[in-house]
C-alpha positions as CSV (number, residue, x, y, z in Angstrom):
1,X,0.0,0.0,0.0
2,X,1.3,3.5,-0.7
3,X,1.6,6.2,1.8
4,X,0.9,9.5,-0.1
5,X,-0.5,12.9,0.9
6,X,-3.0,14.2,-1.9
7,X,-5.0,16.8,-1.4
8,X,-8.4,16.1,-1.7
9,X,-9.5,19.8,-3.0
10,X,-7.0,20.3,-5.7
11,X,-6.4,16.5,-6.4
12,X,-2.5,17.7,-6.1
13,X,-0.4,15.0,-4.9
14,X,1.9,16.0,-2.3
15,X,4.4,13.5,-1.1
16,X,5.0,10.1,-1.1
17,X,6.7,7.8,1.8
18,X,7.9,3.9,1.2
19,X,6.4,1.3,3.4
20,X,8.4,0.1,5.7
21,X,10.3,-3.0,5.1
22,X,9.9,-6.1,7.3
23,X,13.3,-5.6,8.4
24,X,12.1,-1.9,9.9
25,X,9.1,-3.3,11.2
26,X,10.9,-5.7,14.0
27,X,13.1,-3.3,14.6
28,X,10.2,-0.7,15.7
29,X,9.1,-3.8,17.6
30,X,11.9,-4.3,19.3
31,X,12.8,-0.7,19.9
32,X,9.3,-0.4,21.6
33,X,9.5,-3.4,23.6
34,X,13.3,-1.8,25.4
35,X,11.5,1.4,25.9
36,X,8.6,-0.4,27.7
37,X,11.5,-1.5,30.0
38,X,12.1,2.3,31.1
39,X,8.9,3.7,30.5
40,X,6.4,1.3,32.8
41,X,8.4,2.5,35.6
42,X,8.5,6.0,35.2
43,X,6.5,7.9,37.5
44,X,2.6,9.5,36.9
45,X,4.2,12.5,37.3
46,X,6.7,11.8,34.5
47,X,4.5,10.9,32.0
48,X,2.0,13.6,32.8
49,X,4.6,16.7,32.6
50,X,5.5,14.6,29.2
51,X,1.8,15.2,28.0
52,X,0.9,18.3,29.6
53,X,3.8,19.7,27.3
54,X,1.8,17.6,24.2
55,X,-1.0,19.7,24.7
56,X,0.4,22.9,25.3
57,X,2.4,22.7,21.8
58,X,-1.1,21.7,20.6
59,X,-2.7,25.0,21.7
60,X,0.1,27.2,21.0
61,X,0.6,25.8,17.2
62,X,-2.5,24.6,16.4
63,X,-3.3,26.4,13.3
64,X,-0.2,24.6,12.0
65,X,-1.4,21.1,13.0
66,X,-4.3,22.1,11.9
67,X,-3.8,22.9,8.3
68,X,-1.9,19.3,8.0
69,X,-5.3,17.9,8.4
70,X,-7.0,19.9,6.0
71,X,-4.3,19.2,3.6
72,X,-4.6,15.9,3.8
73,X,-8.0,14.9,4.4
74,X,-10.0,18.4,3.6
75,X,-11.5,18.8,6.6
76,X,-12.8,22.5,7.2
77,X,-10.2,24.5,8.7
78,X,-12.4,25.6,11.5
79,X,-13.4,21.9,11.9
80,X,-9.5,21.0,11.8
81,X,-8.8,23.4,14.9
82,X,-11.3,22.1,16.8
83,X,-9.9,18.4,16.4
84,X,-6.5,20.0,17.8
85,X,-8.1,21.5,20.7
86,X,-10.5,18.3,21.6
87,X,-6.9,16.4,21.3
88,X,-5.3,18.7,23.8
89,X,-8.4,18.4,26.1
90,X,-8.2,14.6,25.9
91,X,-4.8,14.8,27.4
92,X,-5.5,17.4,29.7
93,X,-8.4,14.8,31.1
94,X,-5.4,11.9,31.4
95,X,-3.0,14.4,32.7
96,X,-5.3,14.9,35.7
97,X,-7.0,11.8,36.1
98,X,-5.2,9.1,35.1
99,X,-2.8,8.5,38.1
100,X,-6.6,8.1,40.5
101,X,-7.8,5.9,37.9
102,X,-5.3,3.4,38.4
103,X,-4.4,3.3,42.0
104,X,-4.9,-0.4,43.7
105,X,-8.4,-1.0,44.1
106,X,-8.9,-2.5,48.0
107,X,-11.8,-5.7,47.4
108,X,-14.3,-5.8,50.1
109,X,-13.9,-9.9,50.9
110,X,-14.9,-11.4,54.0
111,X,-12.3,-14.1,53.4
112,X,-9.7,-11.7,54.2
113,X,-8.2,-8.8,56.4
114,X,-9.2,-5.3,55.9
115,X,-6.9,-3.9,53.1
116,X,-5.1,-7.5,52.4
117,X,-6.3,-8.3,48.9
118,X,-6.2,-5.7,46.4
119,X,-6.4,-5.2,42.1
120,X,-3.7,-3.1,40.7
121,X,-3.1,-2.0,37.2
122,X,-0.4,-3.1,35.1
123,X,0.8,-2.0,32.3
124,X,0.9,-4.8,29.6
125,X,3.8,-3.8,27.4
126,X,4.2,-2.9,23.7
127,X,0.4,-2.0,22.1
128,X,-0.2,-1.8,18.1
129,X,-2.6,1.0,17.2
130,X,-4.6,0.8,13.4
131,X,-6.3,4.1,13.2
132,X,-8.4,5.7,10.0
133,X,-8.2,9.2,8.4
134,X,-11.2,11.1,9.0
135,X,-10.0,12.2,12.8
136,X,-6.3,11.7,12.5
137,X,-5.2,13.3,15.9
138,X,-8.1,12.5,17.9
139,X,-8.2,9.1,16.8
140,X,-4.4,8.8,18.3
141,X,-4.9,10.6,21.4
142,X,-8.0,9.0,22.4
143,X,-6.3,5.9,22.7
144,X,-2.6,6.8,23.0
145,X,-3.2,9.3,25.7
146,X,-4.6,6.7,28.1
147,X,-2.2,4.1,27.4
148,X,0.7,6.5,27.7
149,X,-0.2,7.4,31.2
150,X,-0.6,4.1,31.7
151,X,3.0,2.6,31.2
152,X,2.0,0.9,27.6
153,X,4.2,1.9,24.6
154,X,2.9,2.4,21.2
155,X,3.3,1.3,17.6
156,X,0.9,3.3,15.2
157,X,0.1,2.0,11.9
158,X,-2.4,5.2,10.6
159,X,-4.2,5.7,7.5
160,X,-2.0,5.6,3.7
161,X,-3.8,8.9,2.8
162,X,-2.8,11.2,6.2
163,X,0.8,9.7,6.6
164,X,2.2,13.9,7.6
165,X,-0.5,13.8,10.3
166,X,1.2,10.1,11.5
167,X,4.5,11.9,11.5
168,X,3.5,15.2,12.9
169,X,2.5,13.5,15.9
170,X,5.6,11.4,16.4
171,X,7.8,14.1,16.1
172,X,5.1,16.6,18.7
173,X,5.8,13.7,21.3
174,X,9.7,13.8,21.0
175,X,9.3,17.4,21.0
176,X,7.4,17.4,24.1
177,X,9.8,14.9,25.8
178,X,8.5,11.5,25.1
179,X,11.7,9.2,25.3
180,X,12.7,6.9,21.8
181,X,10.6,3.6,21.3
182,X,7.4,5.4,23.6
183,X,5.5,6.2,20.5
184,X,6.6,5.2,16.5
185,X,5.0,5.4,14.0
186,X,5.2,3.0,11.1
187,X,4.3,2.9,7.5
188,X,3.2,-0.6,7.6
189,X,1.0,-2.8,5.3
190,X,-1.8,-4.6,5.9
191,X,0.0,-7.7,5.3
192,X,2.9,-6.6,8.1
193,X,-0.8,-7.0,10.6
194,X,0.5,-10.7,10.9
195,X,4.0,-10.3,11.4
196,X,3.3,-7.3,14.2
197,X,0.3,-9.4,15.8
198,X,2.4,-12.6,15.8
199,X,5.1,-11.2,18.2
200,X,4.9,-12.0,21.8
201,X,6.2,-8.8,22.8
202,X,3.1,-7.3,21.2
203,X,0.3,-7.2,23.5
204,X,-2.9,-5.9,22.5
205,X,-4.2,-4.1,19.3
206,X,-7.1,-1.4,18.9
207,X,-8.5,-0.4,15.7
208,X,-10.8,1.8,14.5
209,X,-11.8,1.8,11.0
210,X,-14.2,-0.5,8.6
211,X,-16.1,-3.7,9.2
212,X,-13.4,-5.5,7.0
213,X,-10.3,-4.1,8.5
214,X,-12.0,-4.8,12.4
215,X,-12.5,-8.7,11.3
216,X,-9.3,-9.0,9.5
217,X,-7.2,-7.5,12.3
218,X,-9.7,-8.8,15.4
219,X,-9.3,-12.3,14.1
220,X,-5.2,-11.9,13.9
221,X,-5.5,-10.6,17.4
222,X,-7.5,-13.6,18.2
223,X,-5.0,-16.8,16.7
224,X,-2.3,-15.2,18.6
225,X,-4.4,-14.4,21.3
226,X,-3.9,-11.1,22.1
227,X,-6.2,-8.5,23.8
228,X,-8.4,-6.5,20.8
229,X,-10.4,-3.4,20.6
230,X,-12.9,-2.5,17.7
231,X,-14.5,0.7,16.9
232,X,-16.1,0.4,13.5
233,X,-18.5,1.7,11.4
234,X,-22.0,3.3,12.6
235,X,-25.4,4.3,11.1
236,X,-26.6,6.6,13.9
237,X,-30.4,7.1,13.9
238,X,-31.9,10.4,14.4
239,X,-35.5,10.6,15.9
240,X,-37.9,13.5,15.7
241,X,-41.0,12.9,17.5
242,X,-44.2,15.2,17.7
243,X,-43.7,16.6,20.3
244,X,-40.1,17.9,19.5
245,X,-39.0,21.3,18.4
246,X,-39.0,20.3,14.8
247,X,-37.2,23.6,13.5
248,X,-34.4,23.0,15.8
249,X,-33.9,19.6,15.4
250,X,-33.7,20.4,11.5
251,X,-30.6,22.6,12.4
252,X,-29.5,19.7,14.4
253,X,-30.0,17.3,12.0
254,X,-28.0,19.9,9.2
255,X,-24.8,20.1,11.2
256,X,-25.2,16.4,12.8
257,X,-25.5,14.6,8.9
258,X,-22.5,17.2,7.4
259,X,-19.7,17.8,10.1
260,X,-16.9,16.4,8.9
261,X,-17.9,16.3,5.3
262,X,-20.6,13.4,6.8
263,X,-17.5,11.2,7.1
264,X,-18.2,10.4,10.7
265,X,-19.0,7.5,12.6
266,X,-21.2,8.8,14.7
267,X,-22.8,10.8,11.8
268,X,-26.6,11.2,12.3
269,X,-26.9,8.8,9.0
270,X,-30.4,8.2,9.0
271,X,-33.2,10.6,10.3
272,X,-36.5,8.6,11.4
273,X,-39.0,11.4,11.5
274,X,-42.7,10.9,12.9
275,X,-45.4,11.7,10.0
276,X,-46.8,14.5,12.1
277,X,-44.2,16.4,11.4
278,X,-42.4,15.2,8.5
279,X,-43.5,17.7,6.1
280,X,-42.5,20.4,8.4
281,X,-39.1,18.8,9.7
282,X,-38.6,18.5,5.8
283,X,-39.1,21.8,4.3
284,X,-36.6,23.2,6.9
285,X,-34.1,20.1,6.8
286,X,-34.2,20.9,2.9
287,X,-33.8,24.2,3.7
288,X,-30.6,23.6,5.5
289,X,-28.6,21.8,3.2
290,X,-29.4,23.8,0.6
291,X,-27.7,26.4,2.5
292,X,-24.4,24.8,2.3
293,X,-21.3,26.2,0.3
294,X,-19.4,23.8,-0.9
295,X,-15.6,25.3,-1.8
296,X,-12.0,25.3,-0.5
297,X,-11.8,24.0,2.9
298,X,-9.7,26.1,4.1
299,X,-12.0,29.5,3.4
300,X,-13.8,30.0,6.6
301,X,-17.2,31.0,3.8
302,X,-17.2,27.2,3.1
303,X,-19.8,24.8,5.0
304,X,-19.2,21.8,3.0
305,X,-15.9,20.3,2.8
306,X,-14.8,17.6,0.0
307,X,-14.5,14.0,0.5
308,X,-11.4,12.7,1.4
309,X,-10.3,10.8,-1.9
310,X,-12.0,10.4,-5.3
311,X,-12.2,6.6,-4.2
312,X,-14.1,7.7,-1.7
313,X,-16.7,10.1,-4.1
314,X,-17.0,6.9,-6.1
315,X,-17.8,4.5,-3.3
316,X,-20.7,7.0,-2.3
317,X,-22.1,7.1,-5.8
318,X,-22.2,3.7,-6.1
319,X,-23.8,3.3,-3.0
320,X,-26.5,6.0,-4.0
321,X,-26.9,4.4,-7.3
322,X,-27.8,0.9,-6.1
323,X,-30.3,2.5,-3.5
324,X,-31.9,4.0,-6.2
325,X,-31.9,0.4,-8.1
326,X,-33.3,-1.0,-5.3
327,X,-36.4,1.7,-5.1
328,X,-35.1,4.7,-3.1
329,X,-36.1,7.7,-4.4
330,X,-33.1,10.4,-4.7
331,X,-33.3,14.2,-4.4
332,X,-30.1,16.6,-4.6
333,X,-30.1,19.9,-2.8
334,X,-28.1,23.4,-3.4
335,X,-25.8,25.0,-5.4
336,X,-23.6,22.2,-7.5
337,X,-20.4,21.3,-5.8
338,X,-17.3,22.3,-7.7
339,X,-16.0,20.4,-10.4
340,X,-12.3,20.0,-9.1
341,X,-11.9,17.8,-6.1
342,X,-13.4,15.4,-4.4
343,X,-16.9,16.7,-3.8
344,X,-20.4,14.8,-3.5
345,X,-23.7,16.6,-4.2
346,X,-25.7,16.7,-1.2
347,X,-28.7,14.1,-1.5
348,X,-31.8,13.1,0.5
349,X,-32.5,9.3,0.2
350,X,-36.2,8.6,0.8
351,X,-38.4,5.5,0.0
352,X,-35.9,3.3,1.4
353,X,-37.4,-0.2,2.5
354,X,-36.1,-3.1,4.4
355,X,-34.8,-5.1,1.3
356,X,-33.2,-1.9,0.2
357,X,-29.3,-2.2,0.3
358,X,-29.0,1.2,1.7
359,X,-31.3,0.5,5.1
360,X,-28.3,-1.7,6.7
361,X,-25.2,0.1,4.7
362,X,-23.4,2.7,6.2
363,X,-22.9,5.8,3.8
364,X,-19.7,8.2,4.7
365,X,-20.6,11.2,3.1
366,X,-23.1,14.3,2.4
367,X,-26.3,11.9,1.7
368,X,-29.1,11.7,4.2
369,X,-31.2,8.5,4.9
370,X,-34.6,9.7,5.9
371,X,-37.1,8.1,7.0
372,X,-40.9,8.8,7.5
373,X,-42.7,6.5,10.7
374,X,-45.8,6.6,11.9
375,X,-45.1,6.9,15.4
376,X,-42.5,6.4,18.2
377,X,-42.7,2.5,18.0
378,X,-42.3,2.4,13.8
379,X,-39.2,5.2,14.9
380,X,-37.8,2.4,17.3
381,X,-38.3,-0.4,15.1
382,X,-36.2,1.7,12.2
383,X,-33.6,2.8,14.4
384,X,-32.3,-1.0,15.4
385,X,-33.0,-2.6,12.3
386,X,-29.1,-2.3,11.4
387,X,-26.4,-4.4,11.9
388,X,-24.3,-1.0,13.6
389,X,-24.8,0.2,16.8
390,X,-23.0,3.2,17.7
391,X,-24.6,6.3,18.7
392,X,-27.8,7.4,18.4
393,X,-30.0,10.8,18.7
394,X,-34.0,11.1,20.2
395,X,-36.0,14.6,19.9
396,X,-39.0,15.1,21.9
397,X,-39.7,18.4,24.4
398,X,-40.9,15.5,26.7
399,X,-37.4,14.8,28.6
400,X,-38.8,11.4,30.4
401,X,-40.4,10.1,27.3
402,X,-37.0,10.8,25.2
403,X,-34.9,9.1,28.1
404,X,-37.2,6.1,28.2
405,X,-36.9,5.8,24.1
406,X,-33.3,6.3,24.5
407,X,-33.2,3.0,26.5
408,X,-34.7,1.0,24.2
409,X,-32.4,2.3,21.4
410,X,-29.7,-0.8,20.7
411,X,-26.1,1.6,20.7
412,X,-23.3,2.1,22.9
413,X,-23.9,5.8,22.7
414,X,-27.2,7.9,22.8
415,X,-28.1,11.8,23.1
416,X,-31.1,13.7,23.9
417,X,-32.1,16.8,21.7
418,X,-28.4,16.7,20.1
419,X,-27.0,14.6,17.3
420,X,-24.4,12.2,19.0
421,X,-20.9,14.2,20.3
422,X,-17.2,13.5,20.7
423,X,-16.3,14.9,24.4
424,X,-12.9,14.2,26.0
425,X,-14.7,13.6,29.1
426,X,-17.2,10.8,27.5
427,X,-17.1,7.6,26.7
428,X,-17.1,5.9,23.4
429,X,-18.2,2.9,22.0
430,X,-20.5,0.3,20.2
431,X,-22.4,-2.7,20.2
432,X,-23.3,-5.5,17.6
433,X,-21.6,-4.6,14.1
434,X,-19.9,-1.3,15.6
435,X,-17.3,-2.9,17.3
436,X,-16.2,-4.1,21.1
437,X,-14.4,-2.0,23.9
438,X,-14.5,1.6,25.1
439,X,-12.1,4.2,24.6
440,X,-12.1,7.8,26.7
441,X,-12.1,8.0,30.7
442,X,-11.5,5.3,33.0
443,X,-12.9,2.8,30.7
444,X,-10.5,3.6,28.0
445,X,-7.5,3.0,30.6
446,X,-8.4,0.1,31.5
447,X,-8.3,-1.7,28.8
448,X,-5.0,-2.4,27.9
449,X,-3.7,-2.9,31.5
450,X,-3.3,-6.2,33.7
451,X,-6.0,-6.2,36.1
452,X,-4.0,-8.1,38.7
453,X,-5.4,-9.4,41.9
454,X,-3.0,-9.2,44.7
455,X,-4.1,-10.8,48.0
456,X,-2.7,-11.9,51.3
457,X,-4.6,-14.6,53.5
458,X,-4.0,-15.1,57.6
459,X,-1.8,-17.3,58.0
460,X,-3.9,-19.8,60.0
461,X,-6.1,-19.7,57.2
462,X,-4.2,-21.1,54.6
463,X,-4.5,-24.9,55.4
């Protein structure tokens, strides 16, 4: 696989790096697995000056980090900066939290003396991270900050298409301190998966990316039996009941479908809107993303970035085009998007029924699924008949009735009156096709470390 930077608005290639040999690769292996030596015995207050310096080079450059993502993936500039800052926030929250979150745990047992049997966190050793392109630093940080603090050391293998995002964060950590071998990153393939998965020294992997990369990496993990994380794909329903505040939940719905170019996980994919006020919720959703200037990411007069990749642009239209096959109905909205780069028309998908390839396929990009129910139990029904299960959004002025529909939404992740957020205070994860294992706070942290059960029994109770 090639590692290239091209820019997705002028289609410019930028520059190239080589893959790293197999030779290179167990050398990064090995040069993690001697820092791990060092590094797991470094104090709290080590690794937290370490990272309290990552984030303060964060805030004080992070127009410069910011325009490498922009560049590379052409995310909105404004969009860009706010991925810096929620980067530098995530480490902040590790920075001050971390060292509490893994102090010895005392276990209440009656078969023992007060304080004599105990879990402590462990560090496990060298950790592989796989990580995609559409939130290249926050996608490092929310699972390299935790493990960091924790002792772990880190391999990253990122995305071919953001590989001056990898490095600028490699060379930000030695700036800020980190010591050789903490963090590399590595230009590997997807064939090298094996060879990095099949060391012992390796520990644990987390991944976040597509169904097919999740299985092909989660069942590596698996023959060699090491520890695995998965945060995959999502197809986030988006409820409006009658009794919601339809105009705002349109806005919403606007900014939840297109952040990001609509290339997010937690994307609110498919709006499930009750008939009463469908035609209303509608005319102003409509509204909304005809509203949206497509253009150079980096003006701040632009509202709707490119794609990341022509591949990707071609992947959506196919996707569109077999919906429409299959029955869907499509309808395009605003000005057309520019000619150059790697834009998508923004579409509204309606008519979509269960045999429909589109009702159980995620879509990563400006197209809406939307949906028109009859009532709050046809909206339920919609919103778990996917495979994903991510995050999810409920609308109603009612804030009991949209907390009792929120519990009977099938996701890891669901938010009332708000399309589903990134917070670096927050939890993250999924259920069913959407992957295994939580990233963020004291879930996060725990789990890549060795849960270890330390206890000491009386004496005259041990025969």
């Amino acid at each position: 696989m090639a590692y290239a930077t091209i820019n997705p608005y002028t289609a410019e290639q930028l520059a190239s790096f080589p893959t790293a040999t197999d030779e290179e690769v167990e050398a990064a292996i090995d040069h993690a697995d001697t820092a791990f030596a060092t590094w797991k015995d470094t104090s709290f207050a080590q690794r937290a000056g370490i990272l309290a310096r990552v984030a303060s080079i964060l805030r004080e450059r992070h127009t410069e980090f910011a325009k490498i993502l922009t560049m590379e993936m052409g995310k909105l500039l404004t969009e860009a900066e706010a991925e810096v800052e929620l980067s530098a926030q995530i480490i902040d929250y590790y920075v001050e939290h971390a060292e509490q979150q893994l102090q010895p745990r005392t276990l209440p047992s009656a078969d023992y003396r007060e304080g004599r049997a105990k879990l402590v966190y462990e560090p496990l050793g060298v950790l592989y991270l796989v990580e995609p392109w559409n939130f290249p630093y926050y996608q490092i940080v929310r699972v390299g900050a935790p493990q960091l603090m924790a002792g772990n050391t880190l391999l990253l293998k990122h995305a071919s298409n953001v590989p001056q995002s990898a490095l600028a964060f490699e060379k930000l950590f030695k700036e800020a301190g980190l010591p050789d071998g903490v963090f590399t990153n590595l230009f590997a393939s997807h064939d090298q998966n094996e060879l990095i998965l099949s060391d012992p020294r390796v520990k644990g992997v987390a991944l976040t990316g597509s169904e097919g990369a999740g299985s092909a990496v989660a069942a590596l993990a698996g023959k060699y039996l090491k520890k695995s994380t998965l945060e995959l794909g999502g197809s986030d329903p988006f409820i409006v009941l009658e009794d919601a505040d339809v105009r705002k939940a349109a806005q919403w719905a606007v900014t939840g479908r297109h952040w990001n170019g609509g290339q997010v996980c937690v994307s609110s994919k498919r709006l499930i809107v009750v008939d009463a006020v469908y035609d209303e919720f509608l005319d102003a959703y409509r509204s909304g993303v005809a509203a949206l200037k497509a253009g150079d990411p980096t003006d701040p007069e632009t509202t709707l970035a490119p794609l990341s990749s022509r591949s990707a642009v071609d992947i959506l239209g196919t996707q569109v085009d077999e919906a429409v096959k299959a029955g869907a109905h499509a309808e395009t909205l605003g000005e057309p998007v520019p000619e150059h780069g790697a834009f998508y028309q923004p579409t509204i998908l309606t008519g979509i029924t269960t045999d429909n390839p589109a009702y159980t396929t995620e879509m990563f990009g400006p197209v809406t699924q939307l949906y028109r129910v009859a009532d709050e139990e046809e909206a339920l029904k919609v919103a778990n008949g996917t495979p994903f299960g991510l995050g999810g959004s409920v609308f109603s002025s009612d804030s009991a009735r949209a907390w009792k529909a929120a519990s009977r939404i099938t996701t890891g992740m669901v938010f009332i009156n708000h399309p589903t957020g990134v917070k670096a205070d927050i939890p993250f994860g999924g259920v069913n096709r959407s992957g295994y294992g939580h990233e963020l706070i004291d879930l996060g942290i725990h789990e890549f470390v060795n849960i270890k059960v330390i206890a000491e029994p009386d004496i005259d109770d041990a025969f």
